[in-house]
C-alpha positions as CSV (number, residue, x, y, z in Angstrom):
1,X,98.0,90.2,167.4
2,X,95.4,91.3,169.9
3,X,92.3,89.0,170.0
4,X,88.8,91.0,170.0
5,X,86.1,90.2,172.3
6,X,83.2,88.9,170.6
7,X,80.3,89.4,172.9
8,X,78.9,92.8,174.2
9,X,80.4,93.5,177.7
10,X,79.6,97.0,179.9
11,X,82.8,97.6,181.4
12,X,84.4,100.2,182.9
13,X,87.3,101.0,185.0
14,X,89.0,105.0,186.4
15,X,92.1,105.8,184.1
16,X,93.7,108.6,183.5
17,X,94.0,111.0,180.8
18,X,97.2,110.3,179.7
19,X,96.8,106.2,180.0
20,X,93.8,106.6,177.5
21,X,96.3,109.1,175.2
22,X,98.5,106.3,175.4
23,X,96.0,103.6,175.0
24,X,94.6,105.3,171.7
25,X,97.5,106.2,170.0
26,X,98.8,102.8,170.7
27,X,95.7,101.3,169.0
28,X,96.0,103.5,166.4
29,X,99.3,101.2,165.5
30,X,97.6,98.2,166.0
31,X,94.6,99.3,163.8
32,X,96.7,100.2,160.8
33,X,98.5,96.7,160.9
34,X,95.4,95.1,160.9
35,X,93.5,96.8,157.7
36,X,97.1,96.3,156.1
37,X,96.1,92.8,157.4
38,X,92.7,92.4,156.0
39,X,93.6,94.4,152.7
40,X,91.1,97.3,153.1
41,X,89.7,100.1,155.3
42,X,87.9,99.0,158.6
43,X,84.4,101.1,158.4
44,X,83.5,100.2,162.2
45,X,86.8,101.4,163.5
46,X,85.2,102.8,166.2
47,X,84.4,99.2,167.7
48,X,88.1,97.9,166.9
49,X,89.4,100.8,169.0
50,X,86.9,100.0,171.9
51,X,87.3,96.8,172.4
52,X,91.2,97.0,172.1
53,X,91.2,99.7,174.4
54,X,89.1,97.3,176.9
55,X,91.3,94.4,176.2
56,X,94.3,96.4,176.8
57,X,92.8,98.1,180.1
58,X,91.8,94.9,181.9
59,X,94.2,92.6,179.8
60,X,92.0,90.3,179.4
C-alpha cells in the first residue's frame, strides 16, 4: 500500500507522456483496491491520483 503525503507540497519534475500514461493507469489499480479497501467511492479521487502520481515520480 502506497502511503499519501499529508501536507501540501508544489512539486514538479519533466516526464514524459508515456511515463504519466503509465503512472495513471497504474494508479487507477491502486485507487480501486483502495475504495474496495475503505468500502465506498472516493469523491476526491482527484487528490488520491495526484499525490500517488508524486509519490510514485519522486518515490518518496
Amino acid at each position: 500500500m502506497v502511503k499519501i503525503i499529508k501536507k501540501p507540497t508544489l512539486i514538479m519534475k519533466n516526464i514524459s507522456i508515456n511515463e504519466l500514461e503509465k503512472l495513471l493507469m497504474e494508479a487507477e489499480i491502486a485507487h480501486k483496491q483502495y475504495e474496495n479497501e475503505i468500502g465506498k467511492k472516493d469523491v476526491d479521487w482527484p487528490v488520491w491520483f495526484a499525490k500517488y502520481i508524486i509519490k510514485k515520480t519522486y518515490k518518496i
